[in-house]
Structure formats: structure tokens, C-alpha cells
N, C-alpha and C positions, 0 to 999 in steps of 0.2 A: 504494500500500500504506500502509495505517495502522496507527499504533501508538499504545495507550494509555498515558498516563503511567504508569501501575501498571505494564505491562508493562518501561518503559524502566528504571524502578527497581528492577526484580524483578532486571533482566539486569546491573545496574550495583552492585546491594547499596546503594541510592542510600535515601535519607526525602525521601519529599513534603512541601511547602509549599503548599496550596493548593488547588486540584479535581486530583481524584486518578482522574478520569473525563477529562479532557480528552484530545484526542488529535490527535497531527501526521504531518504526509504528506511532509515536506519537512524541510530546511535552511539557517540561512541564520547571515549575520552579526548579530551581537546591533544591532550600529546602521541593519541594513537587517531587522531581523524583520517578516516578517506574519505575518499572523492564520491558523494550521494548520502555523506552522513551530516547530522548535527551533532553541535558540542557546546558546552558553554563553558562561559571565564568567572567567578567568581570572587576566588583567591589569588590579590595579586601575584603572589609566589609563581603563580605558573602563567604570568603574563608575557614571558618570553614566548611560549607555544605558539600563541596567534598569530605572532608574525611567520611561523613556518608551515602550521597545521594543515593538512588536504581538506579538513571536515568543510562541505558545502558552506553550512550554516555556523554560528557561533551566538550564543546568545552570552549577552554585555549589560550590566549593569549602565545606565541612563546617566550613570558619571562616570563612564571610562572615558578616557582619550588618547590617541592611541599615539606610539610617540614614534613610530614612522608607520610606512607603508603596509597596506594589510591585502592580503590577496583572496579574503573570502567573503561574503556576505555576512552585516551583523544586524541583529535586530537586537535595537537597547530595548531595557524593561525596565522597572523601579526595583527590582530583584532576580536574579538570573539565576541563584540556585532553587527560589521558590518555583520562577517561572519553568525552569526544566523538569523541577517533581511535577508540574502539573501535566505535560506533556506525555512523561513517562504515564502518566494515571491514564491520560488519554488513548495513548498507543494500545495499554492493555485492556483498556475498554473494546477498542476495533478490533485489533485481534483475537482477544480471548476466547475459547472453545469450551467452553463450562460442558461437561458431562452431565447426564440425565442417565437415570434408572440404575436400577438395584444389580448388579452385577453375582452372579453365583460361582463358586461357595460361599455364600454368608448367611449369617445370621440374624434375625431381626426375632425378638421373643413377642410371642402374642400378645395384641392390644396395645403395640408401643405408635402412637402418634404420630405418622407423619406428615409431614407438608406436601405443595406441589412443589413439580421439579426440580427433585432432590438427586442428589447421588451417592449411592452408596458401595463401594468398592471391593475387587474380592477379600477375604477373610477379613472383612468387618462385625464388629461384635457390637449389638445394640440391645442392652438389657430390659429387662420386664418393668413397667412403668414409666419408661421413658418418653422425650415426648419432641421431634425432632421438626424444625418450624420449613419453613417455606425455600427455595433457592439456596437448601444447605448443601455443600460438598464435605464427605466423610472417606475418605483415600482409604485403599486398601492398608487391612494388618490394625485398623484402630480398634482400641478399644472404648466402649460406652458403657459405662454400670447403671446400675437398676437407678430409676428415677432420677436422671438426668437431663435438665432440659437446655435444648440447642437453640439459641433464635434465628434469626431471617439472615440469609445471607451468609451467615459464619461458615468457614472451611476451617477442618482439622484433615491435618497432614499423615499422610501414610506413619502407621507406628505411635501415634501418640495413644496417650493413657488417660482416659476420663473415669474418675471413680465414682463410686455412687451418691447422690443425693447435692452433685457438683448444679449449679446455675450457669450456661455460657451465653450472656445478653446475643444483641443483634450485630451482625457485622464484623465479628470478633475472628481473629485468626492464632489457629494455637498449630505451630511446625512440629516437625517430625521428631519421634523420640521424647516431646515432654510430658513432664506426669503432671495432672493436676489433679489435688483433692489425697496424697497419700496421707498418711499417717504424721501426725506429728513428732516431735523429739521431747517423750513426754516420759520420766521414769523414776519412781521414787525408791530413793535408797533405803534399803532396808538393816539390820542390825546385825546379818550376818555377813555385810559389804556386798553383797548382793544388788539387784535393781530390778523393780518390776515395773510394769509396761504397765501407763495408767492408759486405758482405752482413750480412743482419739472418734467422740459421737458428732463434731461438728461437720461443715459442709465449706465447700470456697463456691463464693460468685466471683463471677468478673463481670463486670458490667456492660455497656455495650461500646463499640470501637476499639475492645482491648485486643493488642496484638502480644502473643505470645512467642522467645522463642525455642531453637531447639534444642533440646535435651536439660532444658527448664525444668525445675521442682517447683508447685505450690503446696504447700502443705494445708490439709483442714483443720479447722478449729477445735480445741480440744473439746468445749462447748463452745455452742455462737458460728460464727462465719469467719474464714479470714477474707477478705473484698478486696478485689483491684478493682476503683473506679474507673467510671468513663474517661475514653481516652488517652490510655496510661499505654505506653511502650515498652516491651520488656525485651531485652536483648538475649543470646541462649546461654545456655551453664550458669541462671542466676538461681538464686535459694532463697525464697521467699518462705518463713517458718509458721507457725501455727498462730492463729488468732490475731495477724500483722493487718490494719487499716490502712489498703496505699488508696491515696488520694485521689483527683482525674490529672490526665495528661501531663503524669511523670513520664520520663525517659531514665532506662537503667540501660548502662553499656555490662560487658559479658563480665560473667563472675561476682557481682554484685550479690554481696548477702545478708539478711535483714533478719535479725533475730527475733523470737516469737513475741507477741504482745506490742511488737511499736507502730507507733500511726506514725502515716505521711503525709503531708499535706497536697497541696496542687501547684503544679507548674514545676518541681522540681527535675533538676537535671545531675545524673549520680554516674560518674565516669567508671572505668574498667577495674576492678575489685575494689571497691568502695566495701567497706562492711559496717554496719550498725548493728550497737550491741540492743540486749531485750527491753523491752519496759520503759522506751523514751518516744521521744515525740520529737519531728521534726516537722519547720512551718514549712510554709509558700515561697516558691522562689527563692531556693536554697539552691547553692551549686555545689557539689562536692567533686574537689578535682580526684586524679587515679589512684586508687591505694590507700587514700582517707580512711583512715580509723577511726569508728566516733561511738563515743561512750557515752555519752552525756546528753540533755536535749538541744536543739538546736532552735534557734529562732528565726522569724523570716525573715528574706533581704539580706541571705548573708553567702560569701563565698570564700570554703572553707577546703585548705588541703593538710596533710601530712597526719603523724598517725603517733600521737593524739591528733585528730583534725585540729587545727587555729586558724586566724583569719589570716587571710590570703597574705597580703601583704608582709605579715608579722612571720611565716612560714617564709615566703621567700629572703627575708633579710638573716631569720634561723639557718637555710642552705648554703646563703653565700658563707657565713660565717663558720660553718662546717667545712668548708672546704680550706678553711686554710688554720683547721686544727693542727695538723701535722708540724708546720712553725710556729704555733703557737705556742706548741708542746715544746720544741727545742729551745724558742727561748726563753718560756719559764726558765728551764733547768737552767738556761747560761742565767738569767739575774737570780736565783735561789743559789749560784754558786758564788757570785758576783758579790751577793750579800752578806752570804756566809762569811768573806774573804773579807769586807770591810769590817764583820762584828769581830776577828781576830783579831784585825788592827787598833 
């Protein structure tokens, strides 16, 4: 499928730079463009590219300028990263092939709810009271526990694990290999150093828009729900623990893991093993950079790295000064000898 520049800018509210006939079939990276693709510049860092790049098209931020010669078509926009996620949204709209009907071997247990134009894939498992809504996609090798319900739209990925009495709102997407709704990390010590396993009878919602990813843990609530709100993004291999309240339209990058009992607020953004410990609260509009260790509650409006997490600022002027512990150590010892050597005198 192709599409003309004019059209791309029609759909973007975009100004051409260039041939305004040209037209692309594809996508790519600005530093790997050919010739019939788009690409876009976002990050000055790779403003060098444009001047060499094949990609047809380029889409440019409405305040670039470009400091020589450029040999491709651009269409500025008031955001070129935004404006490319949209485009991508758009291509998999046209293209997309959404499968329909129930594929054999699988199994679906008597009286479980379905929708229209659903798909269900081979060795899929869909348990007894469950209740699966309208335009769902269920990939082979999934599983579904008893009284589970799917809403509108949501695809689960070949391999994932839904357990029983789990909620997954409208729209929601959970990738392959993740578990949602196991068991919590729940065990009390007994008096011969022992540990037993306190039952784990709660349930996880995820609300609607949550995206899930792969080889992800939620765990259920011991009692009660653990809840990912609307909106919220979860990146894969993160551990969400029992009875945790995440808020709408966080983003966790991979490894991220959130001990049982804490709420999250909204808008938060939590980089690649971030971990928070049980029983605390973090607000709105927090940012915690990679590797953030954070014990303690957090308040909103704040951006915190290192491990204790501190504020940002306050952590970077702690690294610099780390790094030049090693002469700071040498010359203690030389004034500690220096001193020594005048109290003789």
C-alpha cells in the first residue's frame, strides 16, 4: 500500500518541503532509509542522517533547520516522534488481518460467553464461567481460568497465562509468556523455621488500554484486587507483587519491580530495574531514572535516581564526586601523614 506525501501531511496537518508527489510503501530508520520509505528526525543526535539518508520521506519537527543541503522530502509537524507513532497506528490499521473463528484443538468449557468475531487459536484453554467480549484475539497455547473476563478488542499472545477470577478491561494487550493473577509471595514463619503458604483468594484487574509485556508477573491479591489502571504500560520481565494499586498511564521499562501493598499514582515514568520496596506510596508525575532503589514514599513532581533513590540533581553531584574517590583516598593518607609529621615537631 502507498501513500503520497500530500496525503501523509493532509492526515498529520504536516507542510511539505520538497516533491509533494513522492510517495512511500514502507518504514524505516532514518540511518537505514531507502528509497520508497519514511523516516523521521526527532533526536538531534542523529541529525547528521538526513543529510545522507535514501528514506523518501522524513518527518521534522516545525523547528528544525537544516544547516545544509537535504536530498529528501520533509514534512515539519509540531512533533515528529508523536507524529510517526501515529502513522505506524495507521499502517496497522490498513494492513492488519485480524483472524476470526475458533481454530481446533481447543478448548472452550460449556457456557463460557463469547463475543462476535472473536479468535481463538489452537490449544487454547478457556475455562468454565468465563466470559470473552466482542473482537477478542486469544493466540494459540493460552491459557484462561475459570471466571475470567476479556473485554472488547483485547488480544492475548500465544503462551500467556490468565488465572482464575483475573478482570482484563477493553483494549488491553497482554504478550506472550506473561502470567497474570499467580499466586502471591505470601508465607508465614512458623516456630520450627519453617514457612507456610498463606492462601492467595484475591483476583488482578487491569483496567482498560493496559498493555502488558512478555514474560511479565502480576501477582493476585492476597485478599482484595491488585489493579493496573487505565492506560498504564508495562514493559516485559517486570514483577508486579500482590495487592500493589498502579495508577493510569504509568510506563515501567523491563525489570521493574514493585513490592506487594504499594500504590502508584498517574503519569509516572519508572526506567529499567527500578525496584520499590512494600507498603509505600508513590504520587503523580514521578520519574525514577534506571536502577532506582526506593524504600521510602515518594511525593509528586519529583525526579529521583540512585539506590537509595535522591533527587536528581543531589545524585548527580553524589557520582561526580565518586569518581574521584580514589585521590581523595590518596590524599587523605598524604595530609594524615603530613600531620602526623608536624604533631612530632
Amino acid at each position: 500500500m502507498e501513500f503520497k506525501a500530500t496525503d501523509i501531511a493532509s492526515f498529520l496537518n504536516g507542510e511539505i518541503v520538497g516533491d509533494s508527489d513522492v510517495k512511500v510503501s514502507n518504514v524505516s530508520k532514518i540511518e537505514e532509509g531507502k528509497e520508497g520509505t519514511l523516516a523521521f528526525l526527532a533526536n538531534p543526535k542523529y541529525e547528521h542522517y538526513i543529510y545522507e539518508t535514501k528514506a523518501s520521506i522524513v518527518l521534522v519537527n516545525k523547528s528544525f533547520v537544516p544547516r545544509k543541503e537535504i536530498n529528501t522530502t520533509l514534512i515539519k509537524v509540531d512533533d515528529a516522534y508523536k507524529a510517526f507513532a501515529s502513522l505506524l497506528d495507521l499502517y496497522v490499521q490498513a494492513t492488519a488481518k485480524l483472524k476470526t473463528g475458533i481454530e481446533q484443538p481447543s478448548f472452550i468449557a460449556e457456557g463460557v460467553a463469547l463475543g462476535e468475531d472473536i479468535y481463538v487459536g489452537a490449544f487454547a484453554y478457556v475455562g468454565q464461567g468465563s466470559k470473552i467480549g466482542n473482537n477478542v484475539q486469544i493466540h494459540p497455547q493460552v491459557h484462561i481460568g475459570e471466571n475470567v473476563s476479556v473485554g472488547d478488542g483485547s488480544i492475548i499472545y500465544a503462551g500467556a497465562k490468565i488465572y482464575a477470577d483475573t478482570v482484563i478491561g477493553d483494549r488491553c494487550i497482554v504478550h506472550s509468556g506473561a502470567v497474570i493473577g499467580s499466586d502471591g509471595f505470601g508465607f508465614a514463619p512458623q516456630e520450627d523455621g519453617t514457612y507456610k503458604k498463606i492462601p492467595q483468594i484475591g483476583n488482578v484487574i487491569l483496567e482498560s488500554d493496559v498493555e502488558i509485556g512478555a514474560n511479565t508477573a502480576i501477582d493476585c491479591g492476597t485478599m482484595g484486587h491488585t489493579i493496573i489502571r487505565k492506560g498504564t504500560k508495562i514493559d516485559n520481565l517486570v514483577q508486579i507483587a500482590h495487592n500493589c494499586d498502579i495508577g493510569e498511564h504509568n510506563v515501567f521499562a523491563g525489570q521493574v519491580g514493585i513490592s506487594g501493598s504499594t500504590k502508584v499514582g498517574n503519569y509516572n515514568k519508572f526506567a529499567g530495574q527500578v525496584g520499590l520496596g512494600g507498603h509505600i506510596t508513590v504520587g503523580d508525575h514521578v520519574t525514577l531514572g534506571a536502577q532506582s532503589g526506593v524504600g521510602q514514599s515518594v511525593k509528586s513532581n519529583q525526579v529521583l535516581f540512585g539506590s537509595p533513590a535522591i533527587e536528581i540533581k543531589q545524585a548527580m553531584k553524589a557520582y561526580v564526586a565518586l569518581r574521584y574517590l580514589p585521590e581523595m583516598r590518596t590524599d587523605l593518607a598524604r595530609l594524615k601523614k603530613e600531620m602526623a609529621a608536624l604533631k612530632n615537631k
